[in-house]
C-alpha positions as CSV (number, residue, x, y, z in Angstrom):
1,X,4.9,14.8,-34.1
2,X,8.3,16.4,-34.2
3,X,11.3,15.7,-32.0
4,X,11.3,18.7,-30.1
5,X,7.1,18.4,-29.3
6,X,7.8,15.1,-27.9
7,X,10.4,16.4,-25.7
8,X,7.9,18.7,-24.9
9,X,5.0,16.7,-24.3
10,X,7.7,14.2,-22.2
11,X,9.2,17.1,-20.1
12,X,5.6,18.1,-19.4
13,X,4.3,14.9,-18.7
14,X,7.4,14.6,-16.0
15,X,6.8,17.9,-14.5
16,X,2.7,16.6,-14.0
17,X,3.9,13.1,-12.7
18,X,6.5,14.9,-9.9
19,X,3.8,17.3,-9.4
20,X,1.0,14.3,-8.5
21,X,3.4,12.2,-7.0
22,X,4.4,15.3,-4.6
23,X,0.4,15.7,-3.7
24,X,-0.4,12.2,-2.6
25,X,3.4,11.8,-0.5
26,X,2.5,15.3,1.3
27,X,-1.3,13.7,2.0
28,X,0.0,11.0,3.1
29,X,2.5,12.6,5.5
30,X,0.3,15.3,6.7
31,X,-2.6,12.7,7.7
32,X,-0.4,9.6,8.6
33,X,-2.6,7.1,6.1
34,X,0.0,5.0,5.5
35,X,2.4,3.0,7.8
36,X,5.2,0.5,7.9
37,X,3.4,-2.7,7.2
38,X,0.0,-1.5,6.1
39,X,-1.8,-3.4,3.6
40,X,-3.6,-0.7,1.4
41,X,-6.8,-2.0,-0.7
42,X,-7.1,0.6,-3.7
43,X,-10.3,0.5,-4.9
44,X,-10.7,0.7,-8.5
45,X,-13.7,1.5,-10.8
46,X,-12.1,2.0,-14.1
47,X,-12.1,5.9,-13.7
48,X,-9.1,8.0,-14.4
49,X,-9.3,9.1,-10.7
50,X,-8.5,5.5,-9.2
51,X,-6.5,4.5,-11.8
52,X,-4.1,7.2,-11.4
53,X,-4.3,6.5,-7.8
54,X,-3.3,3.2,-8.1
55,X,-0.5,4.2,-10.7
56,X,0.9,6.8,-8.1
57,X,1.1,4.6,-4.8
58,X,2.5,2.2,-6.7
59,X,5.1,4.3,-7.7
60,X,5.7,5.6,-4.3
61,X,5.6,2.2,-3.2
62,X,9.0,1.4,-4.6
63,X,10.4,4.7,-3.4
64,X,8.6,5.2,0.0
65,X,11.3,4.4,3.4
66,X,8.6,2.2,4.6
67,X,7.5,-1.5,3.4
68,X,3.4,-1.2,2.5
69,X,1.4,-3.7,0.1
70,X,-0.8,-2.4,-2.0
71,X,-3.8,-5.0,-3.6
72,X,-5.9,-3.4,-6.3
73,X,-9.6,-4.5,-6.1
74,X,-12.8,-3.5,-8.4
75,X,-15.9,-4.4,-7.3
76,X,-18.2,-5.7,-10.5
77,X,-21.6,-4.4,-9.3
78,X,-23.0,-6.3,-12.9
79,X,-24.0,-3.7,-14.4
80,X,-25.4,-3.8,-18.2
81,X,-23.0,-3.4,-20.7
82,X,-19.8,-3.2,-18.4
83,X,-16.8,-4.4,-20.0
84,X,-15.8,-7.4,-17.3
85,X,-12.3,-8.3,-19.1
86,X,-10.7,-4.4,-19.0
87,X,-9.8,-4.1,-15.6
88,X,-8.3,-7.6,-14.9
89,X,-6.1,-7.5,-18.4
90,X,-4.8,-3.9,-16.9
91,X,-4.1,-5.3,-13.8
92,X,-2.5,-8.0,-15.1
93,X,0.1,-5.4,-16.8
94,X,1.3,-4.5,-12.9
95,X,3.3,-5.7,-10.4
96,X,0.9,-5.8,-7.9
97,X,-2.1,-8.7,-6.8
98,X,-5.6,-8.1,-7.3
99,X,-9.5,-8.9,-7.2
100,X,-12.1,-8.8,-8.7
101,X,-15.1,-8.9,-6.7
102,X,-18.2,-9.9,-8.1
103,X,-21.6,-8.5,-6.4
104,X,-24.5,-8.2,-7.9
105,X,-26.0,-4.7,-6.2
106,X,-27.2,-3.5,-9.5
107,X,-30.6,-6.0,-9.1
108,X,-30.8,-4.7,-5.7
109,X,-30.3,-0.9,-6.1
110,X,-33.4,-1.0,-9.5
111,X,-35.4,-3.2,-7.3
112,X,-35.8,-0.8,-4.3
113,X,-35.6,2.1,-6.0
114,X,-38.3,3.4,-8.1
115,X,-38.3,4.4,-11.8
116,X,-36.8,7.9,-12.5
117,X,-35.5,8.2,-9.2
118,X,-31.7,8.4,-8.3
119,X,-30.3,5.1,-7.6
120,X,-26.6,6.7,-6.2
121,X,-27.2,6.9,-2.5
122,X,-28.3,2.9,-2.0
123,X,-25.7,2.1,-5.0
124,X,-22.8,4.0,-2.8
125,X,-24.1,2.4,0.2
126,X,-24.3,-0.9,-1.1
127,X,-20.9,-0.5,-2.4
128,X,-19.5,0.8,0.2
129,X,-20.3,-2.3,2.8
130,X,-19.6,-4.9,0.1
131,X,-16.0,-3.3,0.1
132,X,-15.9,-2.9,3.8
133,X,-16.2,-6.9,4.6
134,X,-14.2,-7.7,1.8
135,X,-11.3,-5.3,3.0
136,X,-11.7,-7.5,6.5
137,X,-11.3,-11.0,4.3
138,X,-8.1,-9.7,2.7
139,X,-6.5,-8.8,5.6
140,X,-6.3,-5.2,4.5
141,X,-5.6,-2.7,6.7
142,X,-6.4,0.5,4.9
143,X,-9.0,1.3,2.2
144,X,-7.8,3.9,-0.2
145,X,-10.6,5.8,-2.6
146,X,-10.0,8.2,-5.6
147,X,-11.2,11.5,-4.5
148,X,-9.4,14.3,-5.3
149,X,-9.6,18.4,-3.9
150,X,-12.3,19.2,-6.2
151,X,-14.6,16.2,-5.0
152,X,-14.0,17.2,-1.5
153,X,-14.7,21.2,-2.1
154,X,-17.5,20.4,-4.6
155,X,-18.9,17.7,-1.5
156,X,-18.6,20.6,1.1
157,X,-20.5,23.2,-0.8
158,X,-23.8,20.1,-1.9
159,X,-23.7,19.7,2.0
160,X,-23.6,23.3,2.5
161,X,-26.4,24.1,-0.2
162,X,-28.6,21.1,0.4
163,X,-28.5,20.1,3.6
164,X,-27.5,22.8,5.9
165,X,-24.5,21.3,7.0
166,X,-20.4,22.3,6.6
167,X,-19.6,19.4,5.8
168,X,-17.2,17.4,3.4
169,X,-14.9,14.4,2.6
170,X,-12.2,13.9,5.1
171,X,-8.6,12.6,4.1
172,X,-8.4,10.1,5.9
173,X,-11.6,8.4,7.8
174,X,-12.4,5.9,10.2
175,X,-15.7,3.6,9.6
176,X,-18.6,3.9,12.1
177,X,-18.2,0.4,13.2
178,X,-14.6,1.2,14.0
179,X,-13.4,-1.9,11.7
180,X,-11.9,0.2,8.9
181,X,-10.0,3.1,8.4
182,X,-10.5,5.1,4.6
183,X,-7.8,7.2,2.6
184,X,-7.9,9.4,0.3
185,X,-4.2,9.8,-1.5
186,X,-5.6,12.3,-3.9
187,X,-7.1,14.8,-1.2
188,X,-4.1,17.4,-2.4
189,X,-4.9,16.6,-6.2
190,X,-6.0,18.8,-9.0
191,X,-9.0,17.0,-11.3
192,X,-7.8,18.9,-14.0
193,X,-4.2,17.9,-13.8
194,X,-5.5,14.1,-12.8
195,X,-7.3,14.3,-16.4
196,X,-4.0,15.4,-18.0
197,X,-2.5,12.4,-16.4
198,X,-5.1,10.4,-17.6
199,X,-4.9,11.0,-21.2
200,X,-1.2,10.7,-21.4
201,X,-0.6,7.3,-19.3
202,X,-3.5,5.9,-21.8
203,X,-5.8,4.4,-18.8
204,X,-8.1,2.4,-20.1
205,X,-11.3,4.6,-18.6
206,X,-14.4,2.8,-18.3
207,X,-17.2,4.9,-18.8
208,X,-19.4,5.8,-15.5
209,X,-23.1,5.9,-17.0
210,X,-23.4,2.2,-17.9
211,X,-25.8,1.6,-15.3
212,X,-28.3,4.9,-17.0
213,X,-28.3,6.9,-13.8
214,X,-27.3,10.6,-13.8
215,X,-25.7,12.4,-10.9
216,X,-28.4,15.0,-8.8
217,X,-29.0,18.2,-10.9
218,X,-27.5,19.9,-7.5
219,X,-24.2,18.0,-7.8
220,X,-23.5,18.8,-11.6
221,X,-24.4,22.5,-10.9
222,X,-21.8,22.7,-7.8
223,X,-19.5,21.2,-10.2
224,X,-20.0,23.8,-13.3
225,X,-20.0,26.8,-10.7
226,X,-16.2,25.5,-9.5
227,X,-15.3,24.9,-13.1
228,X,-16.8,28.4,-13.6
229,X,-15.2,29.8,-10.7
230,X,-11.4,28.1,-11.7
231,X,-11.9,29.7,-14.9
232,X,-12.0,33.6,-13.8
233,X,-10.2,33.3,-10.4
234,X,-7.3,30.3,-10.6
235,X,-6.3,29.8,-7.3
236,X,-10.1,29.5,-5.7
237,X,-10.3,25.3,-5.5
238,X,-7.4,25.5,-3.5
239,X,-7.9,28.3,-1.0
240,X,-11.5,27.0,-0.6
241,X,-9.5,23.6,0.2
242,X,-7.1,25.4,2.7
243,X,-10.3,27.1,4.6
244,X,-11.4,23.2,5.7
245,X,-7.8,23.1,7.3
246,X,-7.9,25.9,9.2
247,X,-11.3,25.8,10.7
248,X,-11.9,28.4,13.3
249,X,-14.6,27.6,15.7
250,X,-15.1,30.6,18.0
251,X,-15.7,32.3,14.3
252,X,-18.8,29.9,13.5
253,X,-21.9,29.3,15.3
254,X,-22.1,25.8,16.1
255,X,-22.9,25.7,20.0
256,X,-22.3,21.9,20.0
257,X,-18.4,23.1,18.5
258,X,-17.7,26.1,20.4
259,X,-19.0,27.2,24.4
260,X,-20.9,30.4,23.1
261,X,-23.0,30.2,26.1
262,X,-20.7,30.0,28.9
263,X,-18.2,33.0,27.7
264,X,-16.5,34.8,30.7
265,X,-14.7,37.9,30.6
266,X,-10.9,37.5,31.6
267,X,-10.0,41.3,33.0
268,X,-6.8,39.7,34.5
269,X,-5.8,38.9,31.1
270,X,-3.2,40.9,28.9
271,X,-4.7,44.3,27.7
272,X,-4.5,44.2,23.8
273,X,-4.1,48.0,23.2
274,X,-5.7,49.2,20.2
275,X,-4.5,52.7,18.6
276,X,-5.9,53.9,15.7
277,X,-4.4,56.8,13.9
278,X,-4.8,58.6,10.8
279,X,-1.3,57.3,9.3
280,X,-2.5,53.7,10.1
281,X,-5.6,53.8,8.8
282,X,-4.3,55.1,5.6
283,X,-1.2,52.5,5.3
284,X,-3.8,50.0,5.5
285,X,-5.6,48.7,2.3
286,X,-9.3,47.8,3.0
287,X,-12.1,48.0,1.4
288,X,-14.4,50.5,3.6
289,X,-17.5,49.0,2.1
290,X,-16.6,45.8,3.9
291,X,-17.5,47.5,7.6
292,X,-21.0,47.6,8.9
293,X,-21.9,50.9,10.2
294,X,-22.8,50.2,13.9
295,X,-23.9,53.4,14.3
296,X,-27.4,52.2,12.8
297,X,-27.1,49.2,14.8
């Protein structure tokens, strides 16, 4: 490679790291997740999403105006084949403590579930508590996962498709039992640019089908119609993103979210006067075939 590509390649990889480091500060700003004297547990399964979590709040660690701990910890669920010394010789590379925790959920997860059937929803749950207590033992007092804006829009629309709910991952999340509170430092995060990352930082990515489960055919077709949509309208991910900020409830139909039922006129209220006029209805750009012709209604 010549001098000026590896300028290149450096001022690029600069540009991405700013970029990332830019997207978790603002999500942790805009949703609070992290305050003076918080011990944050990143949890780390050897996927390029947590371990470029865990590089980035490191880095803002050292630059953030308030003192926080970060402890890395991977949960070893024994599954065949996985690679036990990887993540504890990359950990040991950092300037930060860690654990390893060793649980063996795999045994569990094949011997409730059936052959040929998915094993990700008891694995997750499994997971999920086994992290939970240990975040208690440690003393830790946020729980930080890897999920970036296309696992969030690509969970809203599965919830949306499958199970008639608008639904998706939240930034930041406190636990049903009210013991822990989950945060997610990616939430503003591109997968693509989180790949980029990826490859040029050199993680040492531990493959995620060691244990010969396959994600739902719904979840990889959610995930190939985003990729398809990012390839022909850029932009899309993110504005889809932006809609789960700026919910408007009046606009929906959830009775339980908005009083449809009990919806009183106010005639002492302002009058909103409404003139429509051949010069404004031409300055305006819409798309007629938008309206519905009420006259037919």
């Amino acid at each position: 490679m010549s001098q000026t590509e590896t300028r290149k390649e450096t001022l690029e990889l600069n540009k991405l790291q700013k970029r990332l480091r830019r997207n978790v500060g603002n999500a942790i700003i805009d949703y609070n997740m992290i305050e003076e004297g918080d011990v944050v547990m990143a949890c780390i399964s050897g996927g390029k999403d947590s371990f470029a979590m865990l590089d980035i709040l490191l880095q803002l660690q050292k630059a953030a105006p308030i003192k926080f701990e970060v402890i890395a910890v991977n949960l070893d669920q024994k599954q065949p084949g996985f690679p036990e010394h990887i993540l504890p010789e990359y950990f040991e590379t950092l300037d930060t403590p860690y654990y390893i925790v060793d649980k063996d959920t795999y045994s569990v997860v094949k011997e409730k579930i059936p052959e040929g059937k998915t094993t990700c929803g008891l694995c997750s749950r499994l997971r999920r508590g086994t992290l939970y207590s240990f975040a208690e033992k440690i003393g830790a007092t946020k729980i930080a996962l890897g999920h970036h804006m296309d696992d969030i829009v690509e969970t809203m629309f599965l919830n949306m498709f499958h199970g008639a709910r608008l639904k998706a991952m939240p930034p930041k999340l406190r636990s049903d039992d009210g013991r822990n509170v989950v945060i997610r430092p990616l939430t503003y995060c591109r997968e693509k640019d989180l790949i980029t990352y990826a490859e040029h930082k050199e993680f040492p990515i531990i493959p995620c089908n060691l244990c010969g489960s396959q994600e739902k055919l719904e979840r990889q077709s959610i995930k190939a119609m985003l990729v398809d949509w990012d390839k022909k309208t850029p932009g899309r991910i993110e504005k889809t993103f932006k809609s789960i900020q700026n919910v408007s409830p009046s606009q929906l139909a959830d009775r339980e979210l908005f009083d449809f039922v009990n919806l009183p006129l106010d005639r002492e209220g302002t009058r909103e006067e409404y003139e429509f006029n051949e010069a404004t209805v031409s300055s305006t750009n819409i798309d007629e075939s938008l309206y519905i012709d009420v006259t037919h209604i």
